[in-house]
C-alpha positions in Angstrom: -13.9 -0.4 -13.3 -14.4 -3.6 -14.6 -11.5 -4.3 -15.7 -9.4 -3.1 -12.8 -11.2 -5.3 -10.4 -10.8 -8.4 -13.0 -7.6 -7.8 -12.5 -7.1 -7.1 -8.7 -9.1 -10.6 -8.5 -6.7 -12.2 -10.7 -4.1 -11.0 -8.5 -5.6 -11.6 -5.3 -4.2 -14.7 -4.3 -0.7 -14.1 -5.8 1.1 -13.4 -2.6 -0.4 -16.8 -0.3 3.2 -19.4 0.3 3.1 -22.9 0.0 0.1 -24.7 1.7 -1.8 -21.4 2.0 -3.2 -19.9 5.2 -1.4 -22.6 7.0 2.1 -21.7 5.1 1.5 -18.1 7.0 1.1 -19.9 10.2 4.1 -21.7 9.5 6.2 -18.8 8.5 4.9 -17.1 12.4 5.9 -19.9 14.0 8.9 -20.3 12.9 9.9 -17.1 13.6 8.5 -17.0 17.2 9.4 -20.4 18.1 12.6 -21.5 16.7 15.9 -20.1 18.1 17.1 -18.7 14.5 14.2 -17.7 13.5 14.2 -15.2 17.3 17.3 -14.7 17.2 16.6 -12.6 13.8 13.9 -10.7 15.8 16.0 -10.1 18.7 18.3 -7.8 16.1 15.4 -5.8 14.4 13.2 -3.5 15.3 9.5 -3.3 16.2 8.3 -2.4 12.8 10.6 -4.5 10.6 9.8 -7.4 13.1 6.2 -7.7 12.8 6.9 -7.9 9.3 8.3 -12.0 9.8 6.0 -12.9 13.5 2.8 -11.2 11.3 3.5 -12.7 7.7 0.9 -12.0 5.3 0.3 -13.2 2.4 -1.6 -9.9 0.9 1.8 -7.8 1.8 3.7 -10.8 0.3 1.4 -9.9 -2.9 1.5 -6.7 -3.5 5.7 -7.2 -3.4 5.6 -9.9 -5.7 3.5 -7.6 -7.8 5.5 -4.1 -7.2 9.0 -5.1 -6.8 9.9 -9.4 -6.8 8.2 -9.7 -10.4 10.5 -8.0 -13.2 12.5 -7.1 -10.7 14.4 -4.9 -13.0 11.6 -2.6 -13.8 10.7 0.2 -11.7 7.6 -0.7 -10.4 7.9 -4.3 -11.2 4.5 -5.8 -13.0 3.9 -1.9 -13.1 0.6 -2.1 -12.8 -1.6 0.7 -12.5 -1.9 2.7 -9.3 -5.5 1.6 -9.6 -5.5 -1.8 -9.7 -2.9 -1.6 -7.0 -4.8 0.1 -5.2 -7.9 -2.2 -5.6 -5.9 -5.6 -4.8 -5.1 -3.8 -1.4 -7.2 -5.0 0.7 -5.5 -3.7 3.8 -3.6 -1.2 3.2 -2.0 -0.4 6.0 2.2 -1.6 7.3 2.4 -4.3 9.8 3.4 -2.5 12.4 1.2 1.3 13.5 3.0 3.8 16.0 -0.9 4.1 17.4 -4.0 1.3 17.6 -5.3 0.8 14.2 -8.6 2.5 12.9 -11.5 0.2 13.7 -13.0 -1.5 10.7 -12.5 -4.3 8.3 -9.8 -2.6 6.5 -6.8 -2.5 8.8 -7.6 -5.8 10.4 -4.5 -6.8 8.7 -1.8 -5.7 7.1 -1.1 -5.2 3.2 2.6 -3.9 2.5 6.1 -4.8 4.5 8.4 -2.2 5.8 10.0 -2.5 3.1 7.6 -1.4 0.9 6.1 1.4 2.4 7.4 4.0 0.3 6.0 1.8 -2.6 2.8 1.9 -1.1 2.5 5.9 -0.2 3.3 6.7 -3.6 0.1 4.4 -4.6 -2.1 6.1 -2.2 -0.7 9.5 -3.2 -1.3 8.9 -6.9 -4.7 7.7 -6.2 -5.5 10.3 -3.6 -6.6 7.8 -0.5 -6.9 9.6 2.9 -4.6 9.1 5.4 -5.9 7.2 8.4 -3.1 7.9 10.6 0.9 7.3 10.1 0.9 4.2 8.3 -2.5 3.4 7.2 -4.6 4.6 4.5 -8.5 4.5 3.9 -9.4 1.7 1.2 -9.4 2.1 -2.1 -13.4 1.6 -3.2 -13.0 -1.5 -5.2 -11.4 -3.3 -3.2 -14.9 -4.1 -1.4 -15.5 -5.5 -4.7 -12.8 -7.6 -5.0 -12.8 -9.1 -1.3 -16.4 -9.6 -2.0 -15.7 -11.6 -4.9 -13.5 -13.7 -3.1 -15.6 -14.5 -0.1 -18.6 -15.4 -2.6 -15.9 -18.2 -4.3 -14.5 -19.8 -1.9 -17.9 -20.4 0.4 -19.7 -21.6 -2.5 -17.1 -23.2 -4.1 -15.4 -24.8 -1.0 -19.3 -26.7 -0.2 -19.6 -27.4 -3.4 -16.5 -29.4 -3.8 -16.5 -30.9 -0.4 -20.2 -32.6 -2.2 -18.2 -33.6 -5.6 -15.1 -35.0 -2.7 -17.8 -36.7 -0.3 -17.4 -35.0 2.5 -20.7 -32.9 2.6 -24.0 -35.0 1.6 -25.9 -33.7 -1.1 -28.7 -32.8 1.4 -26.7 -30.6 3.7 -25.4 -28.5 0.6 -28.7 -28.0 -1.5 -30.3 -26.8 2.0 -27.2 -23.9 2.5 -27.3 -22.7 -1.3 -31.3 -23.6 -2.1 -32.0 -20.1 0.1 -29.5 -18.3 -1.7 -30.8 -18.4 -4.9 -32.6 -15.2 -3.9 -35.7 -17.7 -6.0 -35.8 -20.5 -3.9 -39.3 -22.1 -5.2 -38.2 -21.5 -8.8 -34.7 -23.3 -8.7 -36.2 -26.1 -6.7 -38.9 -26.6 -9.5 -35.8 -26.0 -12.2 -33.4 -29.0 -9.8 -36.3 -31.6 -9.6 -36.1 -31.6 -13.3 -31.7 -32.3 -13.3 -31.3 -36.1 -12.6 -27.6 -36.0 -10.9 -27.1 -34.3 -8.4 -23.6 -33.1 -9.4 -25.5 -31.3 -11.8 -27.7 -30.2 -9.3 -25.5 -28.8 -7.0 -23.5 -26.6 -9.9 -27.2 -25.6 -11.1 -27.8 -24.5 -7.6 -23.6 -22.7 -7.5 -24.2 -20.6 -10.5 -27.8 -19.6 -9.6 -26.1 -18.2 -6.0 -23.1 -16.3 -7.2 -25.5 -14.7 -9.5 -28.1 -13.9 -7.1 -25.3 -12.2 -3.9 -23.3 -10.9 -6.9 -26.7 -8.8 -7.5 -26.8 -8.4 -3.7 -23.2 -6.6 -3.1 -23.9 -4.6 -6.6 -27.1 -3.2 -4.8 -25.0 -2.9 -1.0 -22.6 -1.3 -3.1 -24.4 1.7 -4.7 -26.5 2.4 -1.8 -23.3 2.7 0.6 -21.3 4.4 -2.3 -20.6 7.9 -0.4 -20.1 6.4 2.8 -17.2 4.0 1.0 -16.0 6.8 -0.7 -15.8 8.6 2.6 -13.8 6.1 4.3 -16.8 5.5 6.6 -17.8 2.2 5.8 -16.0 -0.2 7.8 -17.5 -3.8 7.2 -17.4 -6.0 4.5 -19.9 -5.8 1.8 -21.1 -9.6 2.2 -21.8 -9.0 5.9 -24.3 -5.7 4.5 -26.2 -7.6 2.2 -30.1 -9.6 3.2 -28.6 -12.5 2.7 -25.6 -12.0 5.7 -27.0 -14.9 7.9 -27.0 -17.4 4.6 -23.6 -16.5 3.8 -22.1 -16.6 7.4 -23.9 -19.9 7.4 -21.3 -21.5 4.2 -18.4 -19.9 6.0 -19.2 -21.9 9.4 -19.8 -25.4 7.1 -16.8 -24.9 5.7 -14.8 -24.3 9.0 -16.3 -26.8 11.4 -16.7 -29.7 8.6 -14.3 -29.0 5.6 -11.2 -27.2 6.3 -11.0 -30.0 9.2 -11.0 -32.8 7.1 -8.8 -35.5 8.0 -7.0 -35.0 3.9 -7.0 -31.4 4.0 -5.5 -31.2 8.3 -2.4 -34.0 7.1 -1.1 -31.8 4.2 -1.7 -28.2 6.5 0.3 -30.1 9.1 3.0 -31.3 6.4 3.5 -27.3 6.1 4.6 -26.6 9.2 7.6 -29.0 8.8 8.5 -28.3 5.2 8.3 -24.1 5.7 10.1 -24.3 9.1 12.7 -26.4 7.9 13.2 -24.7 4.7 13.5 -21.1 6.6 16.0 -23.2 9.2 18.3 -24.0 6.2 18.6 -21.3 3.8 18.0 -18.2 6.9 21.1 -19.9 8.7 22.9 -20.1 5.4 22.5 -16.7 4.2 23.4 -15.4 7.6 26.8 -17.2 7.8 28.1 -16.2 4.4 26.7 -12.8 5.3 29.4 -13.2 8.4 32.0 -15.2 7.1 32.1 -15.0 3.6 34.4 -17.9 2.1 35.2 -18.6 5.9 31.3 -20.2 6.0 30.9 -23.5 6.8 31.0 -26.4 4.0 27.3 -26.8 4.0 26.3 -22.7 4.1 28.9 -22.3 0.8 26.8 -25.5 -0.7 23.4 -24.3 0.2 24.0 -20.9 -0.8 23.8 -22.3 -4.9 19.9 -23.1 -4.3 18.9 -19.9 -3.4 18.4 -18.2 -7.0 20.4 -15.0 -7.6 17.5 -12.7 -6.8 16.7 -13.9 -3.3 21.0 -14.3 -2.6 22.3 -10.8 -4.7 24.5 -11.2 -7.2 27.6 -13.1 -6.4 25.7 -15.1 -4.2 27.2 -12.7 -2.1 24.0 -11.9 0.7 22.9 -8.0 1.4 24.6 -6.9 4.8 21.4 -5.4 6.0 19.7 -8.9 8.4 16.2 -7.6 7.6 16.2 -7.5 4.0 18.6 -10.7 3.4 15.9 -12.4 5.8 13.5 -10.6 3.8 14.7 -12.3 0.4 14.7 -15.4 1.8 11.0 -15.8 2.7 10.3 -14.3 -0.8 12.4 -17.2 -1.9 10.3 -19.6 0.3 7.0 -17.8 0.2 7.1 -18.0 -3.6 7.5 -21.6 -3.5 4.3 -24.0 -5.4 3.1 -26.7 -2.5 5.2 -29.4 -4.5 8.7 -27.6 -5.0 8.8 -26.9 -1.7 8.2 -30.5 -0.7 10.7 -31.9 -2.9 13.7 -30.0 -2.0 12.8 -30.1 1.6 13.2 -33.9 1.4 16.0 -33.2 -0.7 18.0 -30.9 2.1 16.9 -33.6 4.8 18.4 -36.8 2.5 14.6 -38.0 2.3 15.3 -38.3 -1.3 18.3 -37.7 -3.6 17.8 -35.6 -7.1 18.0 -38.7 -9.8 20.5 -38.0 -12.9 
């Protein structure tokens, strides 16, 4: 089990495009509010079109993991059903012919269209009940591994907001101090750490430690109703110390992921992502049409897009949905930095040095 959800963690992330939670808003947007990017929709249906006006970056995962990443294996990564399964969080397709189940689980969406069949051969291997046409009940680890990543990025995210001087050192010993499950005891053990850098990781380590122990308990004592499919919250919000944690989550919304440094790059994203989709969508799409009747600048473009994301050939797949599909794999997959370079590159910001 250990192992596994190692693993799923590792994973976890692997699916989020350039600039993050941001990058997802970014791909939305662009889809919904450019005139390319709705024109696409306009040609699609229901399903395959809350694919693109829903991006997420856990369905974008667990194609990178299945299919995008040695692409010529079956299975891609293949990776065990299990740990599949585990990194899952929502497993469920973007679009559900009825209202999704309540609960936690299928508050968003974990596998495209595209990837559905992928998906149901998962579930069938690993024997999750069907929650209706669509949507299957969590595997049981994956409460462990979104519990592992909600108890790293609220401590973590305070802690280096202190270290980047946007938190005093106050405001962040008073939210971990009370989640040291020993609150006396690790004040005593910090009055005798002189910096308070060192204080404040003293006081990190001593929290993760003490929820970890928290959701381990949560967990065991809510086993057969997880393994039932009947638990529908997240492990974090189960535990005694719920209010504590809820309490990091708020700090880090209302006074870090504001930040005037963190806002400017978010707000970069939106610019970079759209354009980007703007360029290589409209590209694929005209050789798509026209072939070596495309325009100059679609037959130029057409060379940055790797072979995987533009077929062989660099000739693009006839079906719209999965050449528009490829295309935010291609951008999706992008680090923060690439993407910024050749987005100044495509808009003559900056010219490639020889």
């Amino acid at each position: 089990f250990g192992a596994v959800v190692a693993a799923a963690c590792l994973a976890h992330d692997i699916g989020n495009p350039p600039f993050g939670h941001a990058g997802e808003d970014a791909i939305r947007l662009w889809f919904t509010a450019s005139a390319t990017g709705r024109a696409v929709l306009e040609q699609l249906t229901e399903a395959r079109r809350q694919d693109f006006v829903r991006f997420e970056g856990n369905a974008q995962g667990f194609r990178i993991l299945t299919r995008l990443q040695s692409p010529d294996n079956p299975g891609g990564m293949q990776l065990t059903c299990a740990t599949l399964g585990t990194f899952t969080k929502y497993p469920r397709a973007s679009w559900l012919p009825a209202e999704p189940p309540p609960g936690i689980a299928f508050k968003k969406f974990g596998f495209h269209q595209d990837d559905g069949d992928l998906f149901a051969e998962v579930a069938g291997q690993l024997g999750l009940e069907s929650a209706q046409a669509g949507a299957w009940n969590r595997h049981p680890l994956a409460y462990l591994v979104e519990a592992a990543d909600d108890i790293c990025y609220r401590v973590i995210d305070v802690e280096d907001a202190f270290r980047l001087q946007q938190l005093r050192f106050e405001d962040v010993r008073d939210l971990l101090l009370p989640l040291t499950g020993e609150p006396d005891r690790a004040q005593r053990k910090m009055d005798r750490i002189t910096r308070p850098k060192e204080r404040i990781e003293y006081l990190r380590a001593k929290t993760i430690g003490a929820i970890i122990e928290q959701v381990h308990q949560c967990f065991m004592e809510n086993e057969d109703r997880i393994l039932a499919g009947a638990f529908a919250e997240e492990l974090l919000d189960a535990i005694p110390a719920a209010a504590a944690m809820h309490a990091l989550k708020a700090c880090g919304e209302h006074h870090v992921y504001v930040s005037k440094p963190v806002v400017e790059v978010e707000a970069a994203g939106f610019e970079v992502l759209g354009g980007l989709l703007e360029a290589f969508v409209t590209t694929v799409n005209d050789v798509a049409a026209h072939g070596s009747a495309a325009s100059p600048k679609s037959r130029m473009l057409i060379h940055l897009i790797p072979e995987q994301f533009a077929r062989p050939g660099r000739q693009p797949i006839a079906d719209l949905y999965r050449r528009v599909l490829a295309i935010t794999d291609f951008v999706s997959g992008m680090t923060d930095s690439y993407a910024v370079a050749l987005f100044k590159k495509l808009t003559g910001i900056s010219l490639p040095t020889g």
